[in-house]
C-alpha positions in Angstrom: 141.8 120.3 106.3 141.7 123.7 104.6 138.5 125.1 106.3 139.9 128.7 106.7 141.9 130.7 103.4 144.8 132.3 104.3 144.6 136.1 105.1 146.9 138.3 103.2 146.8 140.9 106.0 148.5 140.8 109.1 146.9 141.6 112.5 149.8 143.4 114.1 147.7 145.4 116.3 146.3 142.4 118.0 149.8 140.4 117.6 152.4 142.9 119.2 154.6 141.8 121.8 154.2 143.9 125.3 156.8 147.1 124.8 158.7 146.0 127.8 159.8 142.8 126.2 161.1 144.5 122.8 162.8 147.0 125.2 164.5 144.6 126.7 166.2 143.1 123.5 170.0 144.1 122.7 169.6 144.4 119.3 167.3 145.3 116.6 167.3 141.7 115.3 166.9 139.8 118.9 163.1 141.4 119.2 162.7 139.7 115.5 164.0 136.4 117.0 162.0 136.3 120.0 159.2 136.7 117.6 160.0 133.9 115.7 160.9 131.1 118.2 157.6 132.0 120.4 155.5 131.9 117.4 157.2 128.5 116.5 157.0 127.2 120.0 153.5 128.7 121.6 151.3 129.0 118.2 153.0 126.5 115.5 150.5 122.9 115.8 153.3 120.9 114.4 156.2 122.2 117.7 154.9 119.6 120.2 155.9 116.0 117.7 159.0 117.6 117.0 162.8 116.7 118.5 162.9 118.8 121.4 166.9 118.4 121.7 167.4 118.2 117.8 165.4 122.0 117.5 167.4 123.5 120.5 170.2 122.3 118.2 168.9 124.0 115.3 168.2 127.2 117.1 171.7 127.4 118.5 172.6 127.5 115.1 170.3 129.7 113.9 171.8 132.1 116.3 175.0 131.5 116.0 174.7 132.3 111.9 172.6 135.4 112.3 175.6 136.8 114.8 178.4 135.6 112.1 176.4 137.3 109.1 173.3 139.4 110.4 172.7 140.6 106.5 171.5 137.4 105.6 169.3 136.3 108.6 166.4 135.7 106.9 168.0 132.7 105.1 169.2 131.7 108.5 165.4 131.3 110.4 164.4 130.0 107.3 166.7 127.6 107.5 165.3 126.5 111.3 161.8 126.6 109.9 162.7 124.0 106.9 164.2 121.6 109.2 160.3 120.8 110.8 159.9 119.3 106.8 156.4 121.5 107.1 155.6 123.0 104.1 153.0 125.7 105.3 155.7 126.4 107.8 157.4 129.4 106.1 159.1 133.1 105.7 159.1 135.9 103.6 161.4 138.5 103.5 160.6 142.2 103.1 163.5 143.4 102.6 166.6 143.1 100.4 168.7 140.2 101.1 172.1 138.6 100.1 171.9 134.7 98.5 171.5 132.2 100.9 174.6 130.8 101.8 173.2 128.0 103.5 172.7 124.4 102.4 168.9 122.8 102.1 168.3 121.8 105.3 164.4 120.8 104.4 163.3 117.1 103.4 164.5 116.9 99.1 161.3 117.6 96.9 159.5 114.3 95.9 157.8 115.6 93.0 158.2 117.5 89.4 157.5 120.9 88.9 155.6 121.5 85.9 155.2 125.2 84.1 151.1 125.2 83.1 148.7 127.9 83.1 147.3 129.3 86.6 143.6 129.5 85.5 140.6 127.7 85.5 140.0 126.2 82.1 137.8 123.3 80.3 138.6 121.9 76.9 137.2 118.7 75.3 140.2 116.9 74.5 138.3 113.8 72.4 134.9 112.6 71.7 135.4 110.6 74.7 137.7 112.5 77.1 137.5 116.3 78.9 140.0 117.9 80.6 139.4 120.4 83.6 142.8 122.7 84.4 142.2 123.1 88.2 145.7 125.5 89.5 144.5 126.1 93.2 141.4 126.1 95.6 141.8 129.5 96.9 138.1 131.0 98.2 138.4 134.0 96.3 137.8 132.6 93.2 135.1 129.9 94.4 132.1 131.5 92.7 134.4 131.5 89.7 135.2 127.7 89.7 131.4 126.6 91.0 130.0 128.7 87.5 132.7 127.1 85.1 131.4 123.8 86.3 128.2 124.7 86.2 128.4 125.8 82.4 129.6 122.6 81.6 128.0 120.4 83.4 126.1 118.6 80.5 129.3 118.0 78.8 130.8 116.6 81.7 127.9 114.2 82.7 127.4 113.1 78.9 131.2 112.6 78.4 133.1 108.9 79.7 136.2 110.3 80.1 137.4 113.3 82.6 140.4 114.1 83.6 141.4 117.1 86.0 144.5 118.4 85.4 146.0 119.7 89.0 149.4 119.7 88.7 151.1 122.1 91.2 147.4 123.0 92.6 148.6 125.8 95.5 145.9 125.2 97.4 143.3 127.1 99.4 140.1 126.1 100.8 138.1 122.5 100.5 134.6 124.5 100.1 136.0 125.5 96.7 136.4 122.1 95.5 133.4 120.8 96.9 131.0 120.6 93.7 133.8 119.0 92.0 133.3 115.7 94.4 130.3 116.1 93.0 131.1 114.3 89.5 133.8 111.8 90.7 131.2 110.6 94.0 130.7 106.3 93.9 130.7 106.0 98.0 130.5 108.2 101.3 133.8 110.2 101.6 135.5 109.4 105.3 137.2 112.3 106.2 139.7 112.7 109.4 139.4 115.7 110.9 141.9 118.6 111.9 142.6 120.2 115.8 143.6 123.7 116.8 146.2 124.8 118.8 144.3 127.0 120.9 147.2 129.6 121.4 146.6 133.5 121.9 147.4 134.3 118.5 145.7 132.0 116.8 141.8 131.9 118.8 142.7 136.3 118.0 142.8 135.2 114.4 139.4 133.0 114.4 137.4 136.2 116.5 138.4 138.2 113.7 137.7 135.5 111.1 134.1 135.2 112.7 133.2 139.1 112.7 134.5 139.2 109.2 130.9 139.2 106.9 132.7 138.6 103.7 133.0 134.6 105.0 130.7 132.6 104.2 128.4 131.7 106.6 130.0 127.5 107.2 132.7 128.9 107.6 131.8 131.5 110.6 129.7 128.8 112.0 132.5 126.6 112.0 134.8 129.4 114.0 131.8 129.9 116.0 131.5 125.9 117.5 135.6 125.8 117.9 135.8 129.0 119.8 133.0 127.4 122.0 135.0 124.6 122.1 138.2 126.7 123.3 136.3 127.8 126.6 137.5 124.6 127.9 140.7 125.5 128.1 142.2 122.7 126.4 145.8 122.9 124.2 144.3 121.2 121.7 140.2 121.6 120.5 138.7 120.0 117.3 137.6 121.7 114.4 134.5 119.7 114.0 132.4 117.7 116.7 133.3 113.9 115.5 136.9 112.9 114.7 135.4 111.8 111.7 133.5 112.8 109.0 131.0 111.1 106.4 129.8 112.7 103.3 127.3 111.6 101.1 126.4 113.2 97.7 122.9 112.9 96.6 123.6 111.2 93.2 126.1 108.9 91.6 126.4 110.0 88.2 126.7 107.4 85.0 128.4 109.7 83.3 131.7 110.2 83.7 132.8 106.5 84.4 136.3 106.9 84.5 137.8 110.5 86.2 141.7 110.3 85.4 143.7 112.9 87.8 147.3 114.9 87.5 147.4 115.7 90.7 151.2 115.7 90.9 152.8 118.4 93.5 149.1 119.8 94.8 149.5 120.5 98.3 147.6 121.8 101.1 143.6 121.1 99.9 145.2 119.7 96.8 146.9 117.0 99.3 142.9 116.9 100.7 141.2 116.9 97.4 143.4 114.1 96.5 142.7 112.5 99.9 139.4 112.6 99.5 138.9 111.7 96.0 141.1 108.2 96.5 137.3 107.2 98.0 135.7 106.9 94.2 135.7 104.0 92.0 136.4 106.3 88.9 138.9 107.5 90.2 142.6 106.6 89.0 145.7 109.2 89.3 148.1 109.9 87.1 152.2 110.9 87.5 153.8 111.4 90.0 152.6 111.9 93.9 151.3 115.2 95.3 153.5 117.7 97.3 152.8 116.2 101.0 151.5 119.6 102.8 148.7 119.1 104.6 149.3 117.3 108.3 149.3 120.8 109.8 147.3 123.4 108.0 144.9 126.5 108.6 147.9 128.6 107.8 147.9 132.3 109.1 150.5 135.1 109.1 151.8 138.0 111.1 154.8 140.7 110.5 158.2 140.8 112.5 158.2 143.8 115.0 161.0 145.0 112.6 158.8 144.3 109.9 161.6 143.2 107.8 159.8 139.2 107.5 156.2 137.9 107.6 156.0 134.3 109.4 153.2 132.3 108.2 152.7 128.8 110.2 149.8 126.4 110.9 147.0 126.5 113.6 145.9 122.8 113.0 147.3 119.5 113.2 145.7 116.4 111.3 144.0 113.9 113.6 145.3 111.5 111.6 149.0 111.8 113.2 151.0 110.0 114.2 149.5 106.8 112.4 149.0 108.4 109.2 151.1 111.3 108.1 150.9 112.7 104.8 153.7 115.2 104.7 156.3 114.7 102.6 155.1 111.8 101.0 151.9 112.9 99.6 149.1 110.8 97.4 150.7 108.2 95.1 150.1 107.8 91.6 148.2 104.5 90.6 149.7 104.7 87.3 152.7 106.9 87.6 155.1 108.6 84.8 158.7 108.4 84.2 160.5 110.9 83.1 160.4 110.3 79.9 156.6 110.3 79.1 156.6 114.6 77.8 152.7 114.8 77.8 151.4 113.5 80.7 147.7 114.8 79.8 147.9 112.4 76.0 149.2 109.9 78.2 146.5 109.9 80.4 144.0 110.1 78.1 145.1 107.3 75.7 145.1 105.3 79.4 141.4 106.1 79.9 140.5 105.9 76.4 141.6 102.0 76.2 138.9 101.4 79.1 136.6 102.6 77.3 133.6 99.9 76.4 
């Protein structure tokens, strides 16, 4: 679940190792490896269901490259981060580095990538058919996304055809996509909810997350009940009070009967919208599967004492694991497209259109 958006400031102050322990390093790089393996191992939700003796492997690597060829170290703890197959799990370098020269050591993509627009748009397609271009949920532009469905909300609810075109969604926040349930709702939406890792770093994150005014107010109520929560003292400490979740709408709407959905490579709440949307009766996707990023999400980010990298990993693991993971697999299509079907939004459409009464 993508409860919190992702901060695009780091909070170094509240994140710094002790002096002593940079002091103690040998080398300028070894205080931006200690950095990386703690985060990995004391804040990362995904560290404790991985291969304990398979990672002490891959760090024994990662060390040994980054003493062969120190210019291109980024590429080598990038490398130890792709082999946990986690998605949100990831680096970016600040500096100016040489090409990787090592091989992929991540899980092989499972989906197309598609060059479309990053914006919100809505375009009637047919007499019978709409499409909605929906590129990410970030928060940001919530306000934006709730008035463009708003403005068309007699079209959509008169129309018997939708389709949502989320190809490559990036992600964000599952409050943005809300109201969009909205027009797809038949039945209550069970929802499996998401744990923190109750680390240093990350309970400093929520504190700041629950001063910050700019949030809405769910979502510093929601910080407020899991730092509660985290007075326990427990690893582990649910983001909501039941493991899962109903939601009802207030309204089934007749119109529109059949909502057709491109959802292939969203990840993060793309993975969730999709999730969530496989609940509806009008509901039938299109393609190819999503992206497979959302087991452990909540992703945050802090800067390397040098700070030549910023490390982004998740606080929260899916309580559906281990019986259900959705990482690296990601939503199936019901109807899905080979390679050689060029415009997956005509075929889609001409699919819908033959349901039509």
């Amino acid at each position: 679940m993508e409860l919190f958006s992702r901060i695009a400031a780091t909070l170094l102050a509240i994140l710094a190792f002790a002096p002593s322990a940079v002091m103690a390093q040998a080398t300028r790089y070894d205080g931006d490896i200690m950095f990386l393996t703690r985060i990995i191992e004391r804040e990362y939700a995904g560290f404790e269901t991985a291969d304990r003796q398979d990672y002490e492997a891959q760090l024994s690597l990662m060390n040994e490259r980054i003493a062969a060829n120190p210019e291109a170290r980024i590429h080598a703890m990038s490398a130890l981060l792709e082999w946990f197959g986690d998605g949100h799990l990831a680096i970016q370098s600040n500096i100016v580095s040489p090409p990787d020269p090592y091989p992929d050591t991540g899980p092989q993509r499972h989906y197309r990538i598609f060059d479309l627009p990053y914006a919100f748009t809505f375009t009637r397609l047919s007499e019978d058919t709409v499409i909605l271009r929906v590129p990410h949920f970030q928060m940001e532009a919530a306000d934006e996304f709730a008035a463009l469905l708003e403005e068309h909300h007699e079209t959509i609810t008169s129309t018997p055809n939708l389709i949502i075109d989320m190809r490559g969604n990036s992600g964000g926040s599952d409050l943005t996509y809300a109201p969009l349930m909205a027009y797809l709702y038949t039945r209550p939406i069970y929802t499996v909810g998401a744990e923190l890792r109750a680390s240093p770093r990350n309970l400093a994150y929520l504190r700041e997350l629950g001063a910050d005014e700019t949030m809405p107010q769910e979502v510093r109520d929601l910080v407020a009940s899991v730092m509660a929560r985290a007075e326990s003292g427990a690893r582990y400490v649910p983001l909501g009070e039941d493991v899962v979740s109903i939601e009802t709408y207030p309204q089934v709407y007749e119109f529109p009967q059949r909502v057709g959905i491109l959802a292939e490579g969203a990840g993060s709440s793309g993975d969730q919208f999709a999730i969530d949307a496989r609940f509806s009766d009008k509901v039938t996707f299109f393609g190819g599967p999503t992206a497979g990023v959302i087991d452990y999400s909540n992703v945050i980010e802090a800067t390397s004492p040098s700070g030549d990298y910023t490390l982004r990993w998740p606080m929260t693991r899916s309580m559906r694991l281990p019986e259900e993971p959705f990482d690296n697999v990601g939503v199936p299509a019901d109807v899905p497209f080979e390679d050689d079907v060029a415009d997956h939004v005509e075929a889609a459409r001409l699919w819908l259109e033959s349901r039509c009464d």
